[in-house]
C-alpha positions, 0 to 999 in steps of 0.5 A: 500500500503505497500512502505517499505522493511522488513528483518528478524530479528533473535535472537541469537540462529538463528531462525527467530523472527520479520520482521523489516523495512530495511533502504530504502538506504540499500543494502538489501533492493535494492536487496530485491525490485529486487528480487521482481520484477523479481519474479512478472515478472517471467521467461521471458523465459518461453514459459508459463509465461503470462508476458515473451518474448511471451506475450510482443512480440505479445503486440509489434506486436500489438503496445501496453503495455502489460496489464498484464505486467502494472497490475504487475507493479501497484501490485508492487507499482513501481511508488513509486520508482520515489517518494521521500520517504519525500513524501511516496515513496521510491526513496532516491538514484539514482543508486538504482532506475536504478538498480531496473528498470533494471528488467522492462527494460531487458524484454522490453524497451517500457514497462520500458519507457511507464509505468514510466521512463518519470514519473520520469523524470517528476517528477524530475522537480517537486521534484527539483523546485516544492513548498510543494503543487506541490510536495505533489500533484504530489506524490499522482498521482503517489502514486495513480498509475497516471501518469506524462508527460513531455515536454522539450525543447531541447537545441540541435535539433538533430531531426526533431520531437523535434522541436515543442515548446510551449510558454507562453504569458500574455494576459489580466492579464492571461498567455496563453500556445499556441504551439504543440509538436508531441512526448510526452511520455504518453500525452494522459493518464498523468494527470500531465504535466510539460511544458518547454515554451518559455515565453520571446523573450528576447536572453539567458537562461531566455527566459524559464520557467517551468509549472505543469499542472493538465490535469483534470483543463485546459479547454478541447476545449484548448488542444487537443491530437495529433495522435501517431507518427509513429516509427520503435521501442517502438511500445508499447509505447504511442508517442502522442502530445499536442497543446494548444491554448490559455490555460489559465494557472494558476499563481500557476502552475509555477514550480519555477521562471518565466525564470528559465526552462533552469537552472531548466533543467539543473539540473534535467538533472544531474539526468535524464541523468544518471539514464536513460542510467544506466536503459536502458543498461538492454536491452543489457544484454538481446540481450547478454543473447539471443546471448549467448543462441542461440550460446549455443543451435546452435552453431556459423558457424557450430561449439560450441562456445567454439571451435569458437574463433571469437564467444567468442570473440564477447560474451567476448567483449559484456560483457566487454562493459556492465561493461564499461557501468555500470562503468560509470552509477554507478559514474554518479548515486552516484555522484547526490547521493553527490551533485556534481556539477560535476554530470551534466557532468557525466550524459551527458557523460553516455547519450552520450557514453552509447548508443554508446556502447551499440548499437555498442555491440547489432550489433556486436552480430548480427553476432551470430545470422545468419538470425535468427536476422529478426526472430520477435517471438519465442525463439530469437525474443526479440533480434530483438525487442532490437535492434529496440528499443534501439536507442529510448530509448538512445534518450530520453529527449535529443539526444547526441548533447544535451549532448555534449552541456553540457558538451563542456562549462565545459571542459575549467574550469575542464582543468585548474582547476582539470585534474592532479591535483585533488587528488582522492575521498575516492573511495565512488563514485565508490564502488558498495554497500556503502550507500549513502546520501538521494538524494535531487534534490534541491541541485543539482550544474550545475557547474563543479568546480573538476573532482574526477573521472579522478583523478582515473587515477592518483591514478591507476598509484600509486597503480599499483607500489604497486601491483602484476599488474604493466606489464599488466596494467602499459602501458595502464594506461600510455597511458589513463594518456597521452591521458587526458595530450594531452585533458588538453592542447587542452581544456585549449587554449578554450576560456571560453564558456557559456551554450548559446554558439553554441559548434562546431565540434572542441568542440564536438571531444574533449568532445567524447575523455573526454567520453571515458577517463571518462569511463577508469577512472571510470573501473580503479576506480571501479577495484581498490576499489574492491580490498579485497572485495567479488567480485573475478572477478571485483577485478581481472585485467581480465576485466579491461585489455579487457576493457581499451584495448578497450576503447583505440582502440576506442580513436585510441590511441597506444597499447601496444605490448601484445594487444590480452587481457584475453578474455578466463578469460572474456568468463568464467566468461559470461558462468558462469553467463549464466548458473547460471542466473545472470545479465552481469553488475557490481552487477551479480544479481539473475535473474528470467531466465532459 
């Protein structure tokens, strides 16, 4: 199994001598690994390609994976993704591991999740509090192409079928594991599970704690699968439970300290979070891609695209929010990258905003589509599945009131601490292609002490007095700057919350108004550091006026005279990404599509 990248090493006169290893966290060896993938999973629309839209739809149909599709994976080694690569693997960096699942997840969200998101969000845990033999062991499953399942409890309810809970007792000396849950992603062929329990009746957040259970060592006739829950979307992907009843567990399967699962959570949520919305916006880029193709081979109300100016519209608006989407993954993936305590905030921000976003996005295509949008096979059905399947995937391990959860108690501190104040960061949060610090999950913070990207706000006033963008860009920027003023002094009054204090409805207004802020300054950010740099079109303020312009109708805030902005520049840049067959997200990679 080979886990590394090679690149070819050539001596001065050009020719090609010996292939060499490239660094893990380099960006040539991201863009090699998914460029491997998209060559492994092929054109996905290609009508003959045993592994494109037709194969994983009639799988769909069926309700399953398809086969062909997990034996690719495994020839590529991609659970070595979610494996550190201390252990043999080659996760060393959040925003590379989303960008590389980007190629699963844009051909089918099931097959992204089924097969190895939640191992990884199961593997975080392990990584984060595991001692040297769960790690090592957990590395060889997936190593191994085994697999890992996990169970959180979730700190908000939003939905009925994540109520269940399992707890922990002592009884005659032994810990017992009793308690069912009804959906756990790929119970039923995990060998590893980890298991957030309710292990005290004591109030507070050490009632908790975490387990990594080896599947294969619990008594048999003490767990038992339960039948697959019945969902409109990811039909392929296995949605079982457990009950256990009275599971002796043994001592050494505690992940980190008796009480510690909800702060353990915490933490590896400040990953989780952000990686998986950053994965599953893939999805929007096909549902895009699928408009775009229908509108370019049909037309759109008895008219080509181009002379429908409602259609572009449509199209410029789609792309404009996957880039506003990307900005946002890309800081929250970087920041876990640097350890920030801020990264928590960022991550649930991106788990609350992006679906959102992306759903809304996925609708307003629709339109394009006419009655083709109920079609579920042939050229445009992948669009029908994307849109049954992405509300399930934006929920995830936790739904958006978990995510404002996290972030309502940190707004009373960042406002009298950091908003307007902080200086900004030397942009390495932002810049799509810098390398990072090796990841490490036990150093993630869960307390916001700054806020860097905000502080993009400033600095974006400052640098528009020196450009040649200071009438187009100037009024917005004021308005997003005001509008983080007014949330500065509304959140400064709270008074300060805990993780187990109840957020109400006053808390959670504010914290989607931070959301969006968050998602402007992180636009403006990546914007401003690309000025100089190889990227014509994300240095140019197109893109940024159509995306503030709309992150501030969504705020409700006032606009300035000259609204309507450079959609037709945006459509362009669509068409030339569409007809060259490179992704609608911030990295315009090669894809394998025709």
């Amino acid at each position: 199994m080979v886990l590394g990248t090679t690149l070819v090493e050539r001596d001065r006169s050009g020719a090609q001598g010996t292939r060499i290893p490239a660094p893990l966290n380099s960006e040539a060896a991201v863009q090699e690994r998914v460029a491997d993938l998209e060559r492994r999973l092929g054109d996905p629309w290609d009508p003959g390609n045993p592994l494109g839209h037709a194969a994983l739809l009639a799988a769909d149909e069926r309700g399953t994976l398809l086969p062909e599709a997990e034996q690719a994976l495994d020839d590529a080694c991609l659970n070595a993704e979610f494996v550190p690569a201390s252990l043999g693997g080659r996760l060393v960096r959040a925003d590379s591991l989303a960008r590389v699942l980007r190629s699963v997840f844009r051909r089918d969200q099931a097959l992204g999740v089924g097969y190895g998101a939640f191992s990884c969000l199961a593997g975080a845990s392990v990584w984060a509090a595991g001692n040297r033999a769960q790690r090592r062991w957990a590395a060889d499953l997936l190593l191994g192409g085994g697999r890992l399942a996990v169970s959180f409890r979730e700190l908000a309810h939003a939905n009925a079928f994540l109520r269940d809970e399992f707890s922990l007792r002592t009884s005659g000396g032994t810990r017992m594991l009793n308690g069912s849950k009804q959906v756990i992603i790929n119970a039923d062929r995990a060998q590893g599970l980890v298991i957030v329990c309710r292990s005290s009746d004591e109030p507070g957040s050490r009632a908790h704690s975490t387990l990594f259970l080896d599947r294969a060592a619990l008594p048999g006739d003490r767990v038992h699968d339960l039948e697959s829950y019945p969902m409109a979307g990811m039909r392929g992907c296995r949605k079982t439970g457990l009950e256990f009843t009275d599971c002796p567990v043994p001592d050494e399967s505690l992940l980190g300290e008796e009480g510690s699962g909800v702060d353990l959570a915490l933490r590896t949520f400040a990953f989780t979070r952000g990686i998986l919305p950053s994965m599953v916006l893939a999805g929007g880029d096909t549902a895009l891609r699928t408009a775009a193709r229908f509108a370019a081979g049909h037309g759109v109300g008895g008219r080509p695209v181009e002379r429908n100016p409602q259609a572009r519209r449509t199209l410029s608006g789609a792309f404009t929010d996957l880039l506003i989407c990307d900005s946002l993954a890309l800081a929250a993936t970087r920041a876990a990258g640097f350890g920030h305590g801020v990264t928590g905030v960022y991550a649930a921000a991106a788990k609350y905003l992006l679906p959102i976003l992306l759903n809304d996005a996925v609708h307003e295509l629709s339109v394009l589509l006419g009655s083709s949008i109920y079609v579920r096979d042939g050229e445009f059905g992948i669009f029908q599945k994307h849109v049954r399947d992405l509300p399930l995937t934006s929920l995830g391990h936790a739904g958006a009131a978990a995510a404002l959860s996290t972030i309502s108690p940190q707004l009373p501190a960042l406002a009298r601490r950091s908003w307007l104040v902080d200086a900004p960061s030397d942009g390495s949060l932002l810049r799509l292609r810098d390398e990072l610090p090796t990841l490490d999950l036990r150093r993630l913070g869960t307390f916001a002490a700054h806020d860097p990207l905000c502080a993009e706000l400033l600095a974006a006033q400052d640098s528009l007095d020196h450009t040649g963008h200071r009438a187009v860009l100037r009024p917005l920027v004021d308005h997003l700057v005001e509008e983080l003023r007014r949330l500065r002094n509304s959140c400064a009054t709270l008074a300060p919350l805990n993780r187990a204090s109840l957020a109400n409805p006053h808390t959670y207004a504010l914290a989607d108004r931070y959301t969006l802020v968050l998602a402007a300054a992180a636009c403006l950010g990546v914007w401003r550091h690309q000025q100089g740099g190889p990227d014509a079109f994300l240095a140019s303020p197109d893109w940024l006026v159509v995306a503030l312009l709309r992150i501030c109708t969504r705020l409700g805030i006032g606009l300035p005279g000259n609204a309507p902005g450079p959609e037709d520049e945006v459509f362009t840049e669509l068409q030339r990404r569409y007809r060259e067959g490179t992704s609608f997200d911030l990295y315009d990679s090669p894809l394998a599509t025709s």
